[in-house]
N, C-alpha and C positions, 0 to 999 in steps of 0.2 A: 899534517896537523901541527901547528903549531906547539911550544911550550905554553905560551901564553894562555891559550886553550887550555891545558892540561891546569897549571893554576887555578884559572877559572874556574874549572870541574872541580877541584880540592875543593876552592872555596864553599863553593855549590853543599859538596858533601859536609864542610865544617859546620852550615846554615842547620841543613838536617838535622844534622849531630847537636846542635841546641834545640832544636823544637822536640828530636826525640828526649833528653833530658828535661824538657818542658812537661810531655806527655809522659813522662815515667814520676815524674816527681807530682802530679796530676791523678797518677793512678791509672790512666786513659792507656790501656795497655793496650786496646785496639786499634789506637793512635800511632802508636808507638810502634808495634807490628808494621803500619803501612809506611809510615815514615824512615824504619829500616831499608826495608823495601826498595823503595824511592833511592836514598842514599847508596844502599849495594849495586843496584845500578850503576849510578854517576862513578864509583869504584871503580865498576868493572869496568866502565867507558876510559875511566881514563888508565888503567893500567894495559888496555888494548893499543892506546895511545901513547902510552909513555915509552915503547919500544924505541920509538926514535932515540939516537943519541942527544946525549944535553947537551947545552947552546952554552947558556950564560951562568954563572956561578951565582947571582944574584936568585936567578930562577929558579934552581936545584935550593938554595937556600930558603925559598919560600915554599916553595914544597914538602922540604921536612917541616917548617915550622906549620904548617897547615895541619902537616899528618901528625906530626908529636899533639896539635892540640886536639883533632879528631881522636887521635888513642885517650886522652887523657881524660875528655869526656864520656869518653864510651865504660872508660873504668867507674866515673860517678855513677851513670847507668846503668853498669855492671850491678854497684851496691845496692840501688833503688830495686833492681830485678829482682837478686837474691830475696831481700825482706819478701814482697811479692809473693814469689817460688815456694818460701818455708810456711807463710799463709797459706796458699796455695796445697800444699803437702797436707797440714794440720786439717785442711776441713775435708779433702778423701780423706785421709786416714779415718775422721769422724765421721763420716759418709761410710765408709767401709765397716768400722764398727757396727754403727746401725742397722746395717743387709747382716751384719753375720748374726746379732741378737734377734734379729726380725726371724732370723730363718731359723735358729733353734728354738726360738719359741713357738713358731707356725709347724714345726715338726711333732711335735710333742701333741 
């Protein structure tokens, strides 16, 4: 397989890596979930692929720069998630409240 290929495949995964920050910023966290998905994929494709040794230094060069902006994204994401998560946490915990005062009072 080519490097060329493997490029591609970055690129591929940088495209993701913006619809999932589309779908995070969205709220569409089911989105988001499959769009992961998708992109861990084309990852794993090409780091099965990237055994090969490198060719051209241009091409190694577009590759970090693919992968620094695929990281860089994934950290905006990151942040989007977190907020999410803490929402996420606060209404079990209020869910959990409610079962425990449910159950002490249905005890009584």
């Amino acid at each position: 397989m080519s490097q060329n290929r493997i490029v591609e495949i970055y690129s591929e995964a940088l495209e993701l890596t913006g619809r999932m920050f589309d779908a995070a910023r969205a709220s569409d966290w089911d989105g988001l979930v499959k769009l992961e998905q998708a992109r861990d994929r084309l990852i794993e494709q090409a780091r099965v692929l990237d055994a090969e040794p490198p060719q051209a230094g241009d091409i190694q060069a577009r590759k970090r720069e693919l992968l620094q902006q695929i990281l860089e994204r994934d950290e905006e994401i990151r942040a989007l998630t977190q907020d999410w998560m803490r929402e996420l946490r606060d209404i079990l915990e209020n869910a959990n409240n409610v079962q425990r005062l449910q159950k002490t009072y249905t005890q009584r």
